[in-house]
Backbone and ligand atoms as CSV (ligand in chain L), in Angstrom:
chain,resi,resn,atom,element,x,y,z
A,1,UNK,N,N,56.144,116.029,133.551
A,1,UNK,CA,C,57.170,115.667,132.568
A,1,UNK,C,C,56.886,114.305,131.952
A,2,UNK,N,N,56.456,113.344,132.567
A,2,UNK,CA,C,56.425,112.084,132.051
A,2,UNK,C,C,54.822,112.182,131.480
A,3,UNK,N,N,53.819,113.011,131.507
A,3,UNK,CA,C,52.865,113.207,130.550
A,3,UNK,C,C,53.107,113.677,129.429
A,4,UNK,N,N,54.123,114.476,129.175
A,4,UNK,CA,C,54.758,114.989,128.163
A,4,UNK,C,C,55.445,114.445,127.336
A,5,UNK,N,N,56.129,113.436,127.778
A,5,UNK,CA,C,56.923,112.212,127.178
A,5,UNK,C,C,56.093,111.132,126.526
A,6,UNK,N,N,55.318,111.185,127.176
A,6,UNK,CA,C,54.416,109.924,126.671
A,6,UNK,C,C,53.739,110.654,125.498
A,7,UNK,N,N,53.186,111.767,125.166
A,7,UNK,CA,C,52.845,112.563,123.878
A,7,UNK,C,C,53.596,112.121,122.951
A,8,UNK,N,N,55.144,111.858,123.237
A,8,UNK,CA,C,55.892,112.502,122.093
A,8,UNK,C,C,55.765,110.633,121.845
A,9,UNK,N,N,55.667,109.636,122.336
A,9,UNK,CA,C,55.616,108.316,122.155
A,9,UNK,C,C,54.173,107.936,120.969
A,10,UNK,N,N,52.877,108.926,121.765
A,10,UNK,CA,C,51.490,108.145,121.659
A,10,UNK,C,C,51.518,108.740,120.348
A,11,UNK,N,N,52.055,109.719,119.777
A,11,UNK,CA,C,52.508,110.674,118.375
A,11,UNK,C,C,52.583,110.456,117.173
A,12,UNK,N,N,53.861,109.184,117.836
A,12,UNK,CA,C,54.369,108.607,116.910
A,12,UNK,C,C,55.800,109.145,116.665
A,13,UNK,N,N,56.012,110.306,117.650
A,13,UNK,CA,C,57.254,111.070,117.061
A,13,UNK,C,C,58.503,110.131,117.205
A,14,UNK,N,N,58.616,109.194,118.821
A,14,UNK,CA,C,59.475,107.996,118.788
A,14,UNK,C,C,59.778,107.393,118.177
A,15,UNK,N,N,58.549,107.033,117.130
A,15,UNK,CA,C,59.015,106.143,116.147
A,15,UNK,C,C,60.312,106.868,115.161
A,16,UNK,N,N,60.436,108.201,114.651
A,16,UNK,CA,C,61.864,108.412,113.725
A,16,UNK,C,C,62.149,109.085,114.912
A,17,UNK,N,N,62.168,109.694,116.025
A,17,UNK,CA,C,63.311,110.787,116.499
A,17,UNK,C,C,63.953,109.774,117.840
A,18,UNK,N,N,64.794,110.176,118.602
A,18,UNK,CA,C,65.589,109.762,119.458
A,18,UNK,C,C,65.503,110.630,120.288
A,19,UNK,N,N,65.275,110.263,121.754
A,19,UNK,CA,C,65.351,111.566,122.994
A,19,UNK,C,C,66.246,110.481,123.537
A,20,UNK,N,N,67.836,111.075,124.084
A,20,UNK,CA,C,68.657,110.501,125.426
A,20,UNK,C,C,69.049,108.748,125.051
A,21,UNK,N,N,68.854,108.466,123.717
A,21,UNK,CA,C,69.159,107.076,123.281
A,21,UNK,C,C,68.100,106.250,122.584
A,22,UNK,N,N,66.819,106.590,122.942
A,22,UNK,CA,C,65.841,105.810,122.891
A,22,UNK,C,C,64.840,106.706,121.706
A,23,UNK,N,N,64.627,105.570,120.669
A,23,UNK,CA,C,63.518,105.826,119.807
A,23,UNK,C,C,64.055,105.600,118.512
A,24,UNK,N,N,63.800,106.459,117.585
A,24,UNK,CA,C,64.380,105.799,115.768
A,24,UNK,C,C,65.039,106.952,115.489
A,25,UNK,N,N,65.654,106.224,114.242
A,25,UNK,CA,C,66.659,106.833,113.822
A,25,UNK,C,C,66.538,107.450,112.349
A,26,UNK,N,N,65.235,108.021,111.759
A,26,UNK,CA,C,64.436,108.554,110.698
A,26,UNK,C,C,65.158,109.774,110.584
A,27,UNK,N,N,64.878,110.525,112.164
A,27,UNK,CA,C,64.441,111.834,111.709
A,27,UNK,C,C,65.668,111.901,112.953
A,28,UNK,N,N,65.859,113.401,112.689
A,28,UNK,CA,C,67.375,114.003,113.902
A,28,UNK,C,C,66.986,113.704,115.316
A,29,UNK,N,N,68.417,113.121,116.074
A,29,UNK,CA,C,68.430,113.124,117.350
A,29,UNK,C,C,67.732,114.425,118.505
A,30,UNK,N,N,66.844,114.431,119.488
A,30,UNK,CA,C,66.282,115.759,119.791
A,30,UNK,C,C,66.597,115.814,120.932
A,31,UNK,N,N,67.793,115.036,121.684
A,31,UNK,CA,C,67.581,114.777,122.622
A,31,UNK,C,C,68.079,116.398,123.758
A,32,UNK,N,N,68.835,117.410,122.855
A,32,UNK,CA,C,69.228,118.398,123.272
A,32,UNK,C,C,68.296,119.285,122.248
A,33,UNK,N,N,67.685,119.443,121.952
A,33,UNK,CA,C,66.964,120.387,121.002
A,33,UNK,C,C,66.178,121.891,120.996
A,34,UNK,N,N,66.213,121.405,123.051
A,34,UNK,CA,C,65.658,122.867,123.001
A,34,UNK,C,C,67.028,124.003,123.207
A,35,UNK,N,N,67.976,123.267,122.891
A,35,UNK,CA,C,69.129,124.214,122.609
A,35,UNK,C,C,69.541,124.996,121.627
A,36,UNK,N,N,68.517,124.569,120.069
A,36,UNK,CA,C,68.624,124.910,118.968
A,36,UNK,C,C,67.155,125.415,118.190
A,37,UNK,N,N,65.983,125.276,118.951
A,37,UNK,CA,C,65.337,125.622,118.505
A,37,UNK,C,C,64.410,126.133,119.429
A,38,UNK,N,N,63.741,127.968,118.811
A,38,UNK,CA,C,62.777,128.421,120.232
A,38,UNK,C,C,61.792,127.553,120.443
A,39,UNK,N,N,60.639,128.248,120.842
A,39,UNK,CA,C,59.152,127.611,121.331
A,39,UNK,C,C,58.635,127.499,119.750
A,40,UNK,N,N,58.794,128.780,119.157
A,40,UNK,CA,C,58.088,128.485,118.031
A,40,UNK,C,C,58.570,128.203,116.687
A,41,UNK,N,N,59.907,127.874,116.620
A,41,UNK,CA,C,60.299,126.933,115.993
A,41,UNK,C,C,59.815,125.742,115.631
A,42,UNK,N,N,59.460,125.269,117.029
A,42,UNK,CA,C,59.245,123.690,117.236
A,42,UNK,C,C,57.885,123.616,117.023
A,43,UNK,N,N,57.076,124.357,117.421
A,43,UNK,CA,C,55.153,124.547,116.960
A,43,UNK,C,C,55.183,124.585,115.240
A,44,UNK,N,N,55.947,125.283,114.594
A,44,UNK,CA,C,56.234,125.566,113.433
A,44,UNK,C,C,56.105,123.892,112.511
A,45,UNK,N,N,57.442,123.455,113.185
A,45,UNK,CA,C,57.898,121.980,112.908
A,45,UNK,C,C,57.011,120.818,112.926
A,46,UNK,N,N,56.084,121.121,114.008
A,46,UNK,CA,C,55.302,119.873,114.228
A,46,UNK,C,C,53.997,119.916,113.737
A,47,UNK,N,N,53.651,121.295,113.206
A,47,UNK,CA,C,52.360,121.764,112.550
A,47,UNK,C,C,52.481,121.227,111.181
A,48,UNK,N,N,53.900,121.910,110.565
A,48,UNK,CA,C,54.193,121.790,109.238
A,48,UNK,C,C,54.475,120.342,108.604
A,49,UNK,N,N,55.696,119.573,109.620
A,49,UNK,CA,C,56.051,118.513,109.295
A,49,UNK,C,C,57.473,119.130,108.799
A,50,UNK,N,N,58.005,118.132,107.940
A,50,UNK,CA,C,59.280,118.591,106.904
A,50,UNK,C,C,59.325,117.971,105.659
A,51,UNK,N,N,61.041,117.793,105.250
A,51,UNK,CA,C,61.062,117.078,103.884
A,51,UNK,C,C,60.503,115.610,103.929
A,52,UNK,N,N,60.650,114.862,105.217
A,52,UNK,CA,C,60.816,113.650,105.581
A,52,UNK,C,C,59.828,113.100,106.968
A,53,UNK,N,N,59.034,113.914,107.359
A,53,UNK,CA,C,58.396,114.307,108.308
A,53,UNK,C,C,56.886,114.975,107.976
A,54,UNK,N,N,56.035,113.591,108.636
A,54,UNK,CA,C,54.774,114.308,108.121
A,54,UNK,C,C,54.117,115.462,109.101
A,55,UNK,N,N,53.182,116.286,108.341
A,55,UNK,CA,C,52.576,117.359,108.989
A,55,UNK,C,C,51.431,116.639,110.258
A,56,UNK,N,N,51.790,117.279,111.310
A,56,UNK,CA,C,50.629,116.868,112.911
A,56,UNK,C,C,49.374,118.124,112.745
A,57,UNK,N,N,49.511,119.061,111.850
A,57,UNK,CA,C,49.045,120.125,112.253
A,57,UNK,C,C,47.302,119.330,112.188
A,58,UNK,N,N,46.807,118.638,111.334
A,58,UNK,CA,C,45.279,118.031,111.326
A,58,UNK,C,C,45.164,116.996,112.276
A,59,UNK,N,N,46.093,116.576,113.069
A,59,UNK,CA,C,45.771,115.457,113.757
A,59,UNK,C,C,46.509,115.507,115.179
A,60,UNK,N,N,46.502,116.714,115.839
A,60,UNK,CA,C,46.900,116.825,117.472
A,60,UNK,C,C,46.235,118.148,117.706
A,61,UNK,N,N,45.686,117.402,118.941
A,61,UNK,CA,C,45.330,118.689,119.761
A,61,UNK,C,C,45.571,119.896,120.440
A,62,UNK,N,N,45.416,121.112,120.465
A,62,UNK,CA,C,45.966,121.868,121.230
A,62,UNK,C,C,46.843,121.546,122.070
A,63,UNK,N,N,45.855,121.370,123.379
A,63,UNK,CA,C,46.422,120.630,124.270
A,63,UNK,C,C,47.924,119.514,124.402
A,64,UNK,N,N,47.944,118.807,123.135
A,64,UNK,CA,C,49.281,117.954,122.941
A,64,UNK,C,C,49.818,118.783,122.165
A,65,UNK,N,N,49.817,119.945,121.705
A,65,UNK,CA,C,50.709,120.373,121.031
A,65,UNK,C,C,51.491,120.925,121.948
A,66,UNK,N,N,51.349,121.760,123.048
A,66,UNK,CA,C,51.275,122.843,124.221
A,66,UNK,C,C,52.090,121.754,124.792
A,67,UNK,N,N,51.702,120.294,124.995
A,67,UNK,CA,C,52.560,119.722,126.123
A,67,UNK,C,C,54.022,118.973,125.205
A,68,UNK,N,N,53.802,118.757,123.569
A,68,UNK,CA,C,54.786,118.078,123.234
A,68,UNK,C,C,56.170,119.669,123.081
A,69,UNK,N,N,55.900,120.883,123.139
A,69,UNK,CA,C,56.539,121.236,122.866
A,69,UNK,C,C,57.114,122.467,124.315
A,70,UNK,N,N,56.324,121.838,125.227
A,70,UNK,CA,C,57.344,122.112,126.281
A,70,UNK,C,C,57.749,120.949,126.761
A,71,UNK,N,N,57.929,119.557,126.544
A,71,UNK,CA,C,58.379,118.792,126.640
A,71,UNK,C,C,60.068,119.225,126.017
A,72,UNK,N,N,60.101,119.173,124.610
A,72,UNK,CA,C,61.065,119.584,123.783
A,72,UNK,C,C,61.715,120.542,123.996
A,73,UNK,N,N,60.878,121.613,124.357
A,73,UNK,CA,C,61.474,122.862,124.842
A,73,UNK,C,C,62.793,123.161,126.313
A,74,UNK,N,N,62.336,121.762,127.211
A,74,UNK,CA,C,62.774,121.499,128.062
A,74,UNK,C,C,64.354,120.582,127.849
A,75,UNK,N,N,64.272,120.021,126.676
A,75,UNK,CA,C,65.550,119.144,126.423
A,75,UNK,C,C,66.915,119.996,126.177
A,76,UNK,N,N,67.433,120.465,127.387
A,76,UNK,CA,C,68.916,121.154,127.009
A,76,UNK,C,C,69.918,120.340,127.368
A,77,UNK,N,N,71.335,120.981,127.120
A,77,UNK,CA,C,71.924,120.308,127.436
A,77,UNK,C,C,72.324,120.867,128.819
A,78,UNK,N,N,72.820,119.752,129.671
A,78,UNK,CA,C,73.263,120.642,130.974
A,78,UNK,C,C,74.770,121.261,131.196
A,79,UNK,N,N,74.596,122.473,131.950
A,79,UNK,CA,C,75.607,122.966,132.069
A,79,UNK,C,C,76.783,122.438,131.661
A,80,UNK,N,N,77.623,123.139,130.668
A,80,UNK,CA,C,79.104,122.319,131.518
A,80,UNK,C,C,79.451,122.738,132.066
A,81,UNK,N,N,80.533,122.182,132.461
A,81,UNK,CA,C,81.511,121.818,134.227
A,81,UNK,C,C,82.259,123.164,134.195
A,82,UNK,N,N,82.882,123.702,133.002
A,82,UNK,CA,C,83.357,124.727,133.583
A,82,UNK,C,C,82.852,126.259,133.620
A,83,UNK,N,N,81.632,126.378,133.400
A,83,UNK,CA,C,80.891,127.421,134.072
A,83,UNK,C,C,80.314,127.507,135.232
A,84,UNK,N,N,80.006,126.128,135.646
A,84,UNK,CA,C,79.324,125.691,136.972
A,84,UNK,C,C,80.208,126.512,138.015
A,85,UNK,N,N,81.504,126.485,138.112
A,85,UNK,CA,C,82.288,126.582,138.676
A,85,UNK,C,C,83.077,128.357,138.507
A,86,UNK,N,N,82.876,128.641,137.845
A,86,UNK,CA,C,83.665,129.990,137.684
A,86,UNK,C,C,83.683,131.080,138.534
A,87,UNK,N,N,82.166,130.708,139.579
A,87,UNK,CA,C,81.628,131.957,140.534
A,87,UNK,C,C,82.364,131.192,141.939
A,88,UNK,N,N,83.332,130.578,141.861
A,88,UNK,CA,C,83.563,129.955,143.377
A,88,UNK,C,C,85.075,130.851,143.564
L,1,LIG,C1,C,58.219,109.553,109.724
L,1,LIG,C2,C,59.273,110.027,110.612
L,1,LIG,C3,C,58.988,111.221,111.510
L,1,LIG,C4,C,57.985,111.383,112.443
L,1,LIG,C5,C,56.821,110.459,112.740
L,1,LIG,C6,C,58.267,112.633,113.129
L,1,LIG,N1,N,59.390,113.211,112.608
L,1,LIG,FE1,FE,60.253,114.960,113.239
L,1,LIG,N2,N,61.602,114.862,111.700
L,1,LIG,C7,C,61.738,113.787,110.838
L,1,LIG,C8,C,62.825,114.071,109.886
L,1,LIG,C9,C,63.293,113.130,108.780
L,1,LIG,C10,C,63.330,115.356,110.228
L,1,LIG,C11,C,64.495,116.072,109.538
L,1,LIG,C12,C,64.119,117.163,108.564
L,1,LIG,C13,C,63.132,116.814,107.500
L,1,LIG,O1,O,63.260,115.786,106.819
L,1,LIG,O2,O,62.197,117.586,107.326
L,1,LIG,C14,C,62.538,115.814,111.390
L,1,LIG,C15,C,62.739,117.021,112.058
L,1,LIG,C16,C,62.142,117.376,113.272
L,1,LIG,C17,C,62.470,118.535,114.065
L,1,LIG,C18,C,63.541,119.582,113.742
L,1,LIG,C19,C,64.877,119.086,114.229
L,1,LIG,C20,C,66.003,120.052,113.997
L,1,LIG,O3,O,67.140,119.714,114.422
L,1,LIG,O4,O,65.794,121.129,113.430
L,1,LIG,C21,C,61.659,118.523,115.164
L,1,LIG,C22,C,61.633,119.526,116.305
L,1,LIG,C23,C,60.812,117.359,115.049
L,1,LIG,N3,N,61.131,116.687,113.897
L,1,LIG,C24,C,59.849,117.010,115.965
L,1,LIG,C25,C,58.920,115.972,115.795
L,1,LIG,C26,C,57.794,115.727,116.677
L,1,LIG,C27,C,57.467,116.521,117.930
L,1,LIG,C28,C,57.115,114.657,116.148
L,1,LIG,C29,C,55.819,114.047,116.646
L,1,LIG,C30,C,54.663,114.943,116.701
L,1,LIG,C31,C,57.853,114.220,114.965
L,1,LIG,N4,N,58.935,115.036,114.788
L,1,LIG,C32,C,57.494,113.139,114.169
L,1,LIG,C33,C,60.987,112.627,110.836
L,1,LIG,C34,C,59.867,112.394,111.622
């Protein structure tokens, strides 16, 4: 996990996005994101770029692509409290 994190830093993606508080404020907060977007959503996103968001697709490797986006993929939000509880 913390190899994965550090991708999304060495990227550059820190610089506009925000994971959990930390990073810029360019591009949308991601810090829950794999709640809103699949696997290949996010391969989509980081290949393409956006309106405001440049394209990674010429300048990351397989390999960091594979780890920045199960990194991302991994950012949900956690349970809430009252489902945790419903099976007791
Ligand atoms: C120069 C600023 C900038 C950088 C660098 C950047 N982004 Fe973005 N990103 C944005 C902006 C702005 C948007 C919002 C939509 C748009 O403008 O296209 C966005 C949108 C996204 C979205 C979609 C969010 C949603 O809610 O749908 C994802 C996922 C994402 N970026 C991931 C990344 C990753 C991963 C990297 C690094 C490889 C990265 N971004 C680098 C600015 C940036």
């Amino acid at each position: 996990m913390a190899r994965h994190a550090r991708v999304f830093q060495t990227k550059g993606c820190l610089n506009c996005h925000l994971i959990s508080g930390n990073g810029g404020r360019r591009g949308p907060d991601l810090t829950y994101i794999g709640d809103t977007l699949s696997e290949s959503d996010i391969i989509i996103r980081i290949v393409n770029g956006g309106v405001n968001m440049p394209a990674f697709g010429n300048s990351i490797k397989p390999e960091e692509l594979a780890q920045l986006t199960a990194f991302l993929q991994s950012r949900k939000r956690p349970m809430p409290a009252g489902l945790e509880t419903t099976h007791r």
